[in-house]
MINU-573033 format. One record per residue: residue in one letter; x, y, z of N, C-alpha, C in turn. Coordinates in pm, whole numbers, padded with zeros to 5 digits, always signed. Example, Ala and Ser with C-alpha at 12.3 -4.5 7.8 and 13.67 -1.06 7.14 Angstrom:
% residues 2
A+01319-00569+00780+01230-00450+00780+01320-00330+00780S+01285-00225+00708+01367-00106+00714+01290+00003+00787
***
This chain:
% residues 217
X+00309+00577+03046+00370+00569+02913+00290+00477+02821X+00209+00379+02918+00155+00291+02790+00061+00346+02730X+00030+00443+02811-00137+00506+02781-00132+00598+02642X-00003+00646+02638+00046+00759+02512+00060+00625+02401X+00078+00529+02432+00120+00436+02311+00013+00399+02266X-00093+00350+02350-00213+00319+02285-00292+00463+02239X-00296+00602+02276-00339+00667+02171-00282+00706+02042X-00137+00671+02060-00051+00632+01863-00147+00537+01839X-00125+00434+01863-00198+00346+01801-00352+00338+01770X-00407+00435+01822-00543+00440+01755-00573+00583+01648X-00468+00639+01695-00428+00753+01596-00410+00719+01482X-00249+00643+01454-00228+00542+01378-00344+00417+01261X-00486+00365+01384-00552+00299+01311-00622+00408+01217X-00649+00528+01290-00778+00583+01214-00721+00635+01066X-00622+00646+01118-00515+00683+00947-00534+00595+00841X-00520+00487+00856-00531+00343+00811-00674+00323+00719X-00757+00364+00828-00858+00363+00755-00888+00469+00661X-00839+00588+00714-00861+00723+00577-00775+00683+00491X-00669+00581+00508-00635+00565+00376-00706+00461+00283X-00827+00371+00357-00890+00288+00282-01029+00359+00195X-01031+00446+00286-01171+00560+00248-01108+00658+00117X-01028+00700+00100-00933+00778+00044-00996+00774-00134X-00879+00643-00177-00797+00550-00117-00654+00640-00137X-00575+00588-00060-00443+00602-00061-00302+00473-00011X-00250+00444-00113-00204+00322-00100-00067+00398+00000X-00036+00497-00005+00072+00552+00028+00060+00565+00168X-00016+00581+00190-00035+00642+00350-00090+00484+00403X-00176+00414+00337-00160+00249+00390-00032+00197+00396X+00022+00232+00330+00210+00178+00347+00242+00204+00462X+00239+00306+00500+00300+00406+00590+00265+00352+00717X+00093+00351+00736+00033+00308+00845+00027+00166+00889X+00000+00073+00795-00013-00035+00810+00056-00101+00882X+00190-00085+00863+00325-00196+00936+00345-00146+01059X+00259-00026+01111+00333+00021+01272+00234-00045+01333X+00109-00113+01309+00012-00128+01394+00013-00206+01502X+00119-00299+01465+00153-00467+01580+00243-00388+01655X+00374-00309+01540+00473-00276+01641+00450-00222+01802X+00345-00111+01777+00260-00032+01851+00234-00119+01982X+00177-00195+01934+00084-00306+02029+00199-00382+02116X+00300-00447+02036+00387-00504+02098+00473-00434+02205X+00489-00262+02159+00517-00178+02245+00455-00135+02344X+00362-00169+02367+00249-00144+02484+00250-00258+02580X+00250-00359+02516+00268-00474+02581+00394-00510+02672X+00526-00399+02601+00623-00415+02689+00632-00331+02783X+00610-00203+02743+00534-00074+02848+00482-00161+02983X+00358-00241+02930+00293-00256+03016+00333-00381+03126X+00425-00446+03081+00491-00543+03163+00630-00550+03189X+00659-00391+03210+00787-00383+03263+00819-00432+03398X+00888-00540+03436+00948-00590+03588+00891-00712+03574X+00748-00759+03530+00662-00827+03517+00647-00926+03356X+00743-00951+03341+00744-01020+03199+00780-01197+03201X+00656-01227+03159+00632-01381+03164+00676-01439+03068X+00630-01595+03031+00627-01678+02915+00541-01615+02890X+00409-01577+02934+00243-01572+02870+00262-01396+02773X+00368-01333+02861+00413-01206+02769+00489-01220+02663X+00618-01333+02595+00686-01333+02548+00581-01404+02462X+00522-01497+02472+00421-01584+02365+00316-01479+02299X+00288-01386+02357+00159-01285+02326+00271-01174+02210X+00379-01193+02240+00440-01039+02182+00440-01167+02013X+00459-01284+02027+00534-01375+01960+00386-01385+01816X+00266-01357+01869+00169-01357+01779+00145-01251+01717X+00152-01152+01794+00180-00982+01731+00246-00984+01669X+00347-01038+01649+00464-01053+01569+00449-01110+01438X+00384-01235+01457+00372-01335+01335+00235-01233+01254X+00127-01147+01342+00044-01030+01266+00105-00902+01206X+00219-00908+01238+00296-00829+01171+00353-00862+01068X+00394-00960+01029+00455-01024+00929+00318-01063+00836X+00219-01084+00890+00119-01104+00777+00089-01000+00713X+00055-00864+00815-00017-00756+00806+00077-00702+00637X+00204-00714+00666+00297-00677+00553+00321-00754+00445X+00305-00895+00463+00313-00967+00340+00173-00938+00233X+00018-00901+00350-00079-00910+00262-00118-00749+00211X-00035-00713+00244-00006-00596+00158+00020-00622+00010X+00035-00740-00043+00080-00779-00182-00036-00869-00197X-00088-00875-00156-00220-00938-00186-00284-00962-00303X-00238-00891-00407-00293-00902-00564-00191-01073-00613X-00092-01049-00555-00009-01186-00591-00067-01309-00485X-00081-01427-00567-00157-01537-00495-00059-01618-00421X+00039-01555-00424+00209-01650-00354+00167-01575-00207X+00160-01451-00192+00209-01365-00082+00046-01391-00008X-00070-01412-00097-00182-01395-00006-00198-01538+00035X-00095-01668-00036-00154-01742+00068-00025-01767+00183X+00132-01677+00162+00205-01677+00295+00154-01596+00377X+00110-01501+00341+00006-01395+00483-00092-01485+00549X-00187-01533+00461-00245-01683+00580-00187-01784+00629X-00080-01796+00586+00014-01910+00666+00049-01810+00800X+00087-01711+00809+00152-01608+00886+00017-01581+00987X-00057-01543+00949-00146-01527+01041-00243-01658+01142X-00215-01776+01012-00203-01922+01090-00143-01947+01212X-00042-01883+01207+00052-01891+01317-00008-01822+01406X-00066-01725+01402-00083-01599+01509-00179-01682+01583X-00292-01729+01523-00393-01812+01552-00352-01887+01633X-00313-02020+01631-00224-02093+01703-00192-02050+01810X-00089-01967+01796-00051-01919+01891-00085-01821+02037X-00210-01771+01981-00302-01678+02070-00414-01811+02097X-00439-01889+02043-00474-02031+02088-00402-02089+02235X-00309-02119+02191-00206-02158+02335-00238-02071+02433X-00163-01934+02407-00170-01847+02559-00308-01811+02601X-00446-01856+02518-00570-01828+02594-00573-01917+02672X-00545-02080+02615-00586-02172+02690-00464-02173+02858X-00338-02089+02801-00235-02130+02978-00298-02034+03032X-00351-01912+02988-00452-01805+03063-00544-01835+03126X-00564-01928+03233-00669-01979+03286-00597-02021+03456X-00717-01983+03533-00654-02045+03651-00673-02229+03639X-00790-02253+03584-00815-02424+03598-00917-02421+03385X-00824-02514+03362-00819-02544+03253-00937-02585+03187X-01019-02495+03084-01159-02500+03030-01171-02628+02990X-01336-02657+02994-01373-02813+02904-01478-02789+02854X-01499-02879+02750-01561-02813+02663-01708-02832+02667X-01858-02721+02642-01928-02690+02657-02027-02681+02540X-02079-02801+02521-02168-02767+02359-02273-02687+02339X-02346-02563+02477-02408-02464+02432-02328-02353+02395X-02187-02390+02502-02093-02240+02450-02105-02248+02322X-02021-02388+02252-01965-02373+02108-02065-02419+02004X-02167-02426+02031-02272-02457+01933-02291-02288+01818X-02296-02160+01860-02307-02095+01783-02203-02103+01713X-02096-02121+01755-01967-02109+01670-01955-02200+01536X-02055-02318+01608-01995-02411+01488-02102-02389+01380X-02264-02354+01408-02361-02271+01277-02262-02201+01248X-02206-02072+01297-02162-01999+01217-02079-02059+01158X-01958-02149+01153-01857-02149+01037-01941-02269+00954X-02033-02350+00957-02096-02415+00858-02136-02287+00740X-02210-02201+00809-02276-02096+00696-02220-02034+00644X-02084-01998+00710-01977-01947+00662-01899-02036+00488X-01851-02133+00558-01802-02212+00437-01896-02289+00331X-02046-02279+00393-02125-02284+00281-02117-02180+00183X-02105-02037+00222-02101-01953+00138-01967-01917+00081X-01860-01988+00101-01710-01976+00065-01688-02107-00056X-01722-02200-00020-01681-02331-00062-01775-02391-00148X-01729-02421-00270-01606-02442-00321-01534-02294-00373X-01338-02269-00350-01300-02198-00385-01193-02223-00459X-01186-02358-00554-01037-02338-00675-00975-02383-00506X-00850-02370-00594-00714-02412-00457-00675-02314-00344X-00810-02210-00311-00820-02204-00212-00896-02268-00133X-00969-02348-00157-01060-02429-00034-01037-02490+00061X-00890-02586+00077-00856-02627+00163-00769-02524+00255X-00675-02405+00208-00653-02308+00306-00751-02264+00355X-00888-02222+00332-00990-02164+00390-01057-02271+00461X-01101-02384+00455-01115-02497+00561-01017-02498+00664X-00916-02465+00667-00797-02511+00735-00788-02406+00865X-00776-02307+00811-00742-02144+00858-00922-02103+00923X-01002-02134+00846-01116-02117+00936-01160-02219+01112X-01090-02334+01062-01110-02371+01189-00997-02373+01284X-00909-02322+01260-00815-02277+01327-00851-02146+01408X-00919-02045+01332-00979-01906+01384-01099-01951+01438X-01177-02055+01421-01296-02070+01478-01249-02147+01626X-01124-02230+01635-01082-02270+01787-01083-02165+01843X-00983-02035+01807-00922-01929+01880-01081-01850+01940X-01183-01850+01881-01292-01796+01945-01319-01877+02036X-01326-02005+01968-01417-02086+02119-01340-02136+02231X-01217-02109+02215-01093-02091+02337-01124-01980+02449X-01146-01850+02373-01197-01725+02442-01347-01743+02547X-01392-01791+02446-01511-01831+02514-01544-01895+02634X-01472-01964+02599-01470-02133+02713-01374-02047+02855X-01318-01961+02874-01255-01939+02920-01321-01862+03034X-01440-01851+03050-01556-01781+03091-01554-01883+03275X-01530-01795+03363-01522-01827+03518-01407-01945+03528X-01274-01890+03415-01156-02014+03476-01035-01841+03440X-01086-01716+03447-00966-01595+03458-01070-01460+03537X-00988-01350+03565-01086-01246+03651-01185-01217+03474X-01288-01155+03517-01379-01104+03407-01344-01029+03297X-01253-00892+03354-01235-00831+03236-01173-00935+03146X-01090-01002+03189-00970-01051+03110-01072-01133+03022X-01154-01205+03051-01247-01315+02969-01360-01208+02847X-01357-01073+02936-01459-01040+02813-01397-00956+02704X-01249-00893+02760-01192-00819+02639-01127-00925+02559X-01100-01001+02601-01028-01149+02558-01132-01232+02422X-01293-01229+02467-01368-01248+02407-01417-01184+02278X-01436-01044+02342-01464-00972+02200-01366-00979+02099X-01260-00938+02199-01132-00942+02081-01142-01077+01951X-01164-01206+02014-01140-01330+01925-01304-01315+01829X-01433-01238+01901-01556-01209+01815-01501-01111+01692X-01409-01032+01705-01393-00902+01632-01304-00984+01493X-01201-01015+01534-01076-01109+01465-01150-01194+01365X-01245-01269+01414-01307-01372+01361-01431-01319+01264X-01483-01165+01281-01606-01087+01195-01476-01020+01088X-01363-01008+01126-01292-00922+01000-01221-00990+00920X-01224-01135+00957-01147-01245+00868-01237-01308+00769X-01424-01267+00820-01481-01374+00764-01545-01244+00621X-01555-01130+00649-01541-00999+00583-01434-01004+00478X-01280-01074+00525-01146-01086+00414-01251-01151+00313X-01267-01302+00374-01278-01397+00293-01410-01374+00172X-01498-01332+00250-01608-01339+00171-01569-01196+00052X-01536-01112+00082-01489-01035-00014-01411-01094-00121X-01346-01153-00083-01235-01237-00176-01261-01344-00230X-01358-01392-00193-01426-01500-00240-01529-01576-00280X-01592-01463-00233-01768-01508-00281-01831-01334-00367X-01864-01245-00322-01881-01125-00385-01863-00985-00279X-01790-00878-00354-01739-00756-00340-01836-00705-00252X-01730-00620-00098-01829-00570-00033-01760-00425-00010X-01868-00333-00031-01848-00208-00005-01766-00173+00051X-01656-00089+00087-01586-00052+00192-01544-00155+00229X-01461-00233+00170-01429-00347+00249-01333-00331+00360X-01237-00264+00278-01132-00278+00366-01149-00141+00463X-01227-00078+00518-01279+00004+00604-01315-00094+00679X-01392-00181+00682-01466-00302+00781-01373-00375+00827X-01256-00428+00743-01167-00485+00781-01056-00500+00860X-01026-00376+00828-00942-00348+00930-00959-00217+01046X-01098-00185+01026-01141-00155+01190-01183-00253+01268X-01247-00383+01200-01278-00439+01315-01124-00553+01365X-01056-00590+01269-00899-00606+01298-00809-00514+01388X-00809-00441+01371-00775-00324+01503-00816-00329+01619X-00930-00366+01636-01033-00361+01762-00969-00497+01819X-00976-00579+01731-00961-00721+01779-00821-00739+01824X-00701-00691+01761-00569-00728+01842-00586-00621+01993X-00634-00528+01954-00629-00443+02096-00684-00494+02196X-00816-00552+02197-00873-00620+02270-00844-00773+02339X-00775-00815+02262-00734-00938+02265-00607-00950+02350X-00510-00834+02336-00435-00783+02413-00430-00720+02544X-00539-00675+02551-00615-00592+02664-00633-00724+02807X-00730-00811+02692-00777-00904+02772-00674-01009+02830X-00578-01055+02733-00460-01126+02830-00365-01127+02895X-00355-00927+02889-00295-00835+03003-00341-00851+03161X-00494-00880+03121-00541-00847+03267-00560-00948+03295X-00501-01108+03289-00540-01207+03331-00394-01208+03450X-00474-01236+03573-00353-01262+03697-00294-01392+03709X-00187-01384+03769-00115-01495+03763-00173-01553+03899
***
């Protein structure tokens, strides 16, 4: 049964995107808000008999991406686009936590792991910053998304493999379609944006999900 849920849900994404290719705001309506549900439904699919804290915390960030996914649907209003980053703040956080209890013995930290991470968000917020009274949400929220990668990371020979590498990409994917939001929004207009955006956002909750499915207790 889970297996039919995850092909809705990629059914579902590719819609999403013909409606960004389109455009069609109508059929983004439509598509947009099932995408977590989906996920969260798979997630229960997939841990029927078998339902943890580490499941109830994982459904709990899907959740708070659901609530963003729909608030930044209003995104032209500067109230709603900066509660959708508060909302997805949370998700962060929170997929923060259950990477790090996802571990048989608890990561420490590694300055060749996280050395790319941290070039990248320097170059990153060099090219963001200064942004008006967004700068400190985008300082804030970037290193919040830049933990949640190097959480994934670090996590490398402390869970079985798959779990560390779908776990990984997922927080690489999350972290290429947030930095795609921003720079669109904030520095200059990129083609197809929201085609980039939310395929590689798609990829990334699936994966991310994938990966802390298969971590054993």
């Amino acid at each position: 049964m889970s297996r039919y849920v995850l092909w809705i849900y990629l059914l579902v994404s590719i819609a999403n995107l013909i409606a960004k290719v389109i455009p069609s705001e109508e059929l983004n309506q439509y598509t947009k808000p099932l995408l977590m549900p989906l996920l969260i439904l798979y997630v229960y699919k997939s841990s029927l008999g078998k339902t943890t804290a580490r499941v109830l915390i994982l459904c709990v960030a899907l959740l708070f991406s659901w609530l963003g996914d729909v608030v930044l649907m209003y995104q032209e209003d500067p109230t709603f686009f900066m509660i959708g980053i508060g909302l997805f703040l949370i998700a962060q956080v929170t997929y923060i936590f259950i990477l790090y209890k996802s571990t048989y013995q608890k990561p420490t930290l590694n300055l060749l792991q996280v050395a790319p991470f941290i070039i990248y968000a320097i170059l990153l917020f060099y090219i963001l910053i200064p942004a008006g009274d967004f700068t400190i949400p985008i300082i804030i929220y970037g290193l919040v998304i830049l933990t949640m990668a190097i959480m994934a990371r670090l996590r490398e020979g402390h869970t079985v493999q798959e779990s560390y590498k779908f776990a990984f990409w997922g927080s690489l994917f999350f972290l290429l379609s947030d930095s795609i939001l921003a720079i669109n929004s904030f520095y200059s207009a990129i083609p197809l944006a929201g085609v980039w955006i939310m395929s590689t956002y798609c990829a990334a909750q699936f994966l991310l999900v994938k990966g802390l499915l298969k971590h054993v207790e």
